[in-house]
Structures are given as C-alpha cells and as structure tokens.
N, C-alpha and C positions, 0 to 999 in steps of 0.2 A: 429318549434313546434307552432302549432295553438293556438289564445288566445281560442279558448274549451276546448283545451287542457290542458292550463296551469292553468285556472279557473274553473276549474272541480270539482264538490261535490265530500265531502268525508264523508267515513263513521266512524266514531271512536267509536272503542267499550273499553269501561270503565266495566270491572265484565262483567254483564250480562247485561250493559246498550251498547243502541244504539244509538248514534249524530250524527245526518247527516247536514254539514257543507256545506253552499253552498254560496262559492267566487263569488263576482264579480268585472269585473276590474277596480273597482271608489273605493275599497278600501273598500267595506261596504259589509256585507254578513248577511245572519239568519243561527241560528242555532235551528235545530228543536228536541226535546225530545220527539222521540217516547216512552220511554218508561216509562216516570213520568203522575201522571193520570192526568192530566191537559195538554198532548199535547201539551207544551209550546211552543213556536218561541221564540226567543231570538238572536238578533240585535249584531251583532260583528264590529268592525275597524282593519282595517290593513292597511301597509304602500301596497301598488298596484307593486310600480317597482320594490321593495327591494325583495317580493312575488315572483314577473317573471323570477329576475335574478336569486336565488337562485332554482327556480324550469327547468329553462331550466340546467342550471348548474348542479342538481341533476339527470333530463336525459341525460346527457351527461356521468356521471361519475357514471352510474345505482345503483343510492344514492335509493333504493328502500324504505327507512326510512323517507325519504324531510316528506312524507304526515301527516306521521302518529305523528312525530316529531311537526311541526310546529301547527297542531288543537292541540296537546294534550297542546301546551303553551297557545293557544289562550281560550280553555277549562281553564285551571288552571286559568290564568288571568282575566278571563270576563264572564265565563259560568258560573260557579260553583255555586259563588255568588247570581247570580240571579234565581236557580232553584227554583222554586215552592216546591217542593219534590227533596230537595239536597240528593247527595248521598251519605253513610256510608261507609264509607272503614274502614278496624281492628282496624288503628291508633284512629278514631274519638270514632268508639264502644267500645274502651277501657281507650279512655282519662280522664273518670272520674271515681270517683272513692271514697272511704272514706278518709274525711280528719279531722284530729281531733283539735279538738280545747284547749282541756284540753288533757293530759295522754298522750297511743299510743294504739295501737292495740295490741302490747307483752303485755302490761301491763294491760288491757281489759282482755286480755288470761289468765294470769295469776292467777288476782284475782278473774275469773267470778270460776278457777278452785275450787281456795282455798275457796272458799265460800261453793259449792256444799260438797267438802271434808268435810267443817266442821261440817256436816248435813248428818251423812249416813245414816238415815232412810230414805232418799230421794230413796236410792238405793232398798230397801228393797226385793221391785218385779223385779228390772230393776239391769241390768251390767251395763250398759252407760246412760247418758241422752245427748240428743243434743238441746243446748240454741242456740236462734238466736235474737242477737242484732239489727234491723233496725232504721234506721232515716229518719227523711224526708228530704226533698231536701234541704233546705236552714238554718232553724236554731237549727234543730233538736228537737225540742221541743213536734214534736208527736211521737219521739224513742219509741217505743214500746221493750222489752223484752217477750221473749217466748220459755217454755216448750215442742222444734218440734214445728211444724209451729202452732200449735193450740192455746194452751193455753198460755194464754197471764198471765204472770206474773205481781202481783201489791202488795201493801203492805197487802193489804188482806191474803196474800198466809202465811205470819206470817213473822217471823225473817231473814229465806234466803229470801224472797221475800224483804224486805227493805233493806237487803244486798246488794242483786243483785242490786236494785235501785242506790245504792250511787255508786259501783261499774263505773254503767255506767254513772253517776255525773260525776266519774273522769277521767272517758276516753271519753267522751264527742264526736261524731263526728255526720260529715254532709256529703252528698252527695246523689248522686244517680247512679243506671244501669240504660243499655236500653235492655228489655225484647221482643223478638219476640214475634209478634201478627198476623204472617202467612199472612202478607204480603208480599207486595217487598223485599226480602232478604237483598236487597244493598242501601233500601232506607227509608228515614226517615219517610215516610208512613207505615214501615212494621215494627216500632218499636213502644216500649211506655216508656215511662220516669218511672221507680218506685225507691221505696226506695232503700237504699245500706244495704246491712246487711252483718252482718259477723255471721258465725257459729263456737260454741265451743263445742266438744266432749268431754266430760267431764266421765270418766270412775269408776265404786264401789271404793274407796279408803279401802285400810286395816285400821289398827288403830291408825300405825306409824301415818299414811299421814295425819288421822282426828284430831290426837293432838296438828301435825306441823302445819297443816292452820288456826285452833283458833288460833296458837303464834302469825302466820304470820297477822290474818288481826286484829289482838290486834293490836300488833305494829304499824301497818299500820295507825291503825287512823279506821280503817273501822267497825270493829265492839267493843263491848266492851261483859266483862264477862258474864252482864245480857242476852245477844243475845243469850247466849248458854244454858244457865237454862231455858228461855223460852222454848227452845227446848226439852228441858230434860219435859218439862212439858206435850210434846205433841202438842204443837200451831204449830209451824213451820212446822211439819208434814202431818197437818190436811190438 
C-alpha cells in the first residue's frame, strides 16, 4: 500500500456539512470547511505510524469504516472547537432552555391559570386566551408578560395585570432558544439567540372555577380581597 495511498484526503460529512481532511506523513494535516462562510483551514496533529498501521491493517481486513472513524475523532477533538461558524446538531439546539430561579414552571401554569379564572370578564368576547411569559437571557429582568404575542401586559391593565406580575415574581426564570433565520440549518450562522418563553392556554372558567381561584390566589399570598372589588368596579376589565 503506497504512502498516497495511505495519506490520502478524506471527505467527512457531518449533516449537510462537508471536511475535507488532508494527511500528511509528518503527522500534521489541514482541514478545510467548505461549507462555514469563512472557508476556514484549520491545522490537525496525528500520531504518522500509529495512522499507517492501522490503515494498512484496515486494508487488509476491508475495515471500509478506518476513514471515516479516525477524522470523525480528529473532527470531535481539534476541529470543532475552532470552527468559525461551529456547527448545531439537536443536542446543542436544545440544550438550553428555561431555568427558574424562584417557583417552577407547574407553578407559573398554575397560578398564571387561577389569575385569569378569577377575572371572567376577561373572557367576555373570547373562549380561551393565550399568555406568553418570556425572559431575557441572563437575569430576566426584561420578562415581559403578554396577551398572544402582542399585547404586552403591565400594571396598567388593572388588578389581573399586577397579578399576572407577582405571578411571575414567583416563578421567576432565565434563559433563551435559538430561532432560525434561514440560514445554514446546521450552523450557528443560521440561528439567533432570543428570549425563552413559555405559553399558557388559559380557557372561559364557569363560576365554580372563578370562586376557587380568588380562594386559591388568597391563600396563596398572591392576591388579596381588595383585587377583586377593584374588579367588580370595572378597572381590571378596562
């Protein structure tokens, strides 16, 4: 087996990414990124003889994997790192995520429900409403609260609206998604960092349901009796 042979580029494809690895026999190789927008080269090490033997070895015993095996460790180990425009596989596009600092998320669900409940004029024109919680990335402090995506919920809105607020006082989270922006599918170029949000369906309560959630966010600490005469008054509705 000739050393062209046994030092021969290879092409490794990751998703829809393409690395063309190219050995030489002093142990030292590039590895090129066609397909990150900066066309990187990127500079590898390998052991030379341990390379030879194992690659005549794997012609011998038509190990048809040697190639594709050996770049995807030298990839994992020393390419990845230095990509320009790293690449996203499931595990990384899902690693983050909301993480709360106060409460939980059931508990967010919960009380965002028993709020809405205790407020059915909210319902008046609508069956359902959908609130959506976001945070910002790090300390959460530009959370926003919202009415569907639009209307941004504040103490303005009246009594559920300061509700809703402490609400999310107590479940408290931080994180973020990454949202395609029709780029590179597989690659950190073709994302964007935004806020994490969580959505709550929130359904017309009967009358049962609107008397238990006054008890419940009484008890709670979260609202108090005056919350709900406001209401009675018209403000919360307005």
């Amino acid at each position: 087996m000739s050393k062209e042979a046994i030092f021969q580029s290879y092409t490794l494809r990751i998703g829809d990414n393409k690395f063309e690895f190219h050995p030489t026999s002093d142990g030292t190789g590039i590895c090129d990124d066609h397909d990150g927008d900066s066309n990187q080269k990127i500079p590898f090490t390998f052991d030379a003889a341990d390379f030879k033997r194992r690659a005549i070895e794997a012609a011998l015993s038509d190990d048809t994997a040697f190639y594709e095996n050996f770049f995807r460790d030298i990839f994992d180990e020393q390419i990845r790192d230095e990509l320009d425009d790293p690449i996203m596989d499931d595990e990384e596009l899902n690693a983050e995520g909301a993480e709360f600092l106060a409460g939980s998320e059931a508990a967010l669900r919960e009380e965002t429900v028993a709020v809405m409940h205790a407020f059915p004029s909210l319902f008046a024109d609508e069956e359902e409403h959908e609130l959506t919680f976001s945070s910002n990335f790090d300390d959460g402090s530009s959370c926003a609260v919202r009415l569907g995506w639009d209307e941004e919920i504040t103490e303005a809105a009246g009594a559920y609206g300061r509700l809703l607020l402490r609400v999310w006082e107590r479940n408290e989270f931080v994180g973020y998604e990454y949202v395609y922006n029709d780029g590179a599918s597989s690659r950190s170029s073709g994302y964007c960092q935004d806020a994490e949000t969580i959505g709550v369906t929130v359904k017309r309560p009967t009358p049962e349901e609107t008397a238990a959630a006054k008890l419940k966010l009484v008890a709670l600490g979260i609202a108090e009796e005056s919350d709900f005469v406001e209401a009675h008054s018209g403000d919360a509705a307005a």
